[in-house]
N, C-alpha and C positions, 0 to 999 in steps of 0.2 A: 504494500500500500504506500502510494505516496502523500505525505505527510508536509506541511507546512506549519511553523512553529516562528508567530510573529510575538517579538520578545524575547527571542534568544539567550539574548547577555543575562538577561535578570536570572534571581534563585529557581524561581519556579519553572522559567520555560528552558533555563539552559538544561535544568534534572528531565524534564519532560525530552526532552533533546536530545541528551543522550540516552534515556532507559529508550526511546524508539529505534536508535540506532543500533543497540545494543537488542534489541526485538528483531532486527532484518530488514527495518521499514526502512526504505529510501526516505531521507528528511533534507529538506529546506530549511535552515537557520534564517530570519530575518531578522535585523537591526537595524538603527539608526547608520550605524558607518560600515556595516556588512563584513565585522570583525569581529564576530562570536566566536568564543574560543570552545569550539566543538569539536568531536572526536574526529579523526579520518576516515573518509568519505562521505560526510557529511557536509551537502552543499552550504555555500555564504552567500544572501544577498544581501541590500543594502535597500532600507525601506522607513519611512517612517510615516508614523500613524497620521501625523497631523497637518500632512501634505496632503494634497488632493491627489486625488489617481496612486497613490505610492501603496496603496495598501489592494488596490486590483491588481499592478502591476506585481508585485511580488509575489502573490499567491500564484500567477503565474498557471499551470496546470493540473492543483492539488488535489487529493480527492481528498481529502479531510484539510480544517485546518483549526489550528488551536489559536488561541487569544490570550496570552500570557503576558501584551505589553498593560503598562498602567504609568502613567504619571505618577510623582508622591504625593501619597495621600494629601497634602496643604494644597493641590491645585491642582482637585478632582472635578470640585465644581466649576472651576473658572474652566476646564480642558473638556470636560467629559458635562455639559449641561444637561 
């Protein structure tokens, strides 16, 4: 299955990241600078949430996709209305 995992860098999506890789799933790291420090053979792209199009354009071909980015909680509501 291929996998998409925006949020990469962070706790949550880098573990989700690699327990998929480590499952067999082809995965897609996405971040803001597309330099997720993720296992080998695990793609990098480079995406961010709060650009327009950056988050269609990452997902790219996915058949699943996780949602592991978040701003810090102090500027949830100003980011995430």
């Amino acid at each position: 299955m291929k996998v998409t995992v925006l949020g990469a860098s962070g706790g949550s999506g880098n573990a989700i990241t690699r327990e998929l890789a480590a499952r067999g799933h082809t995965v897609v790291a996405v971040n803001r600078a597309g330099d997720a420090a993720v296992p080998p053979g695990v793609e990098r792209r480079a995406g961010d949430r709060t650009s327009p199009g950056a988050v269609e354009r990452s997902i790219g071909d996915a058949e699943v996709v996780v949602m592991a980015a978040q701003p810090p909680y102090p500027r949830w509501v100003a980011q995430w209305p």
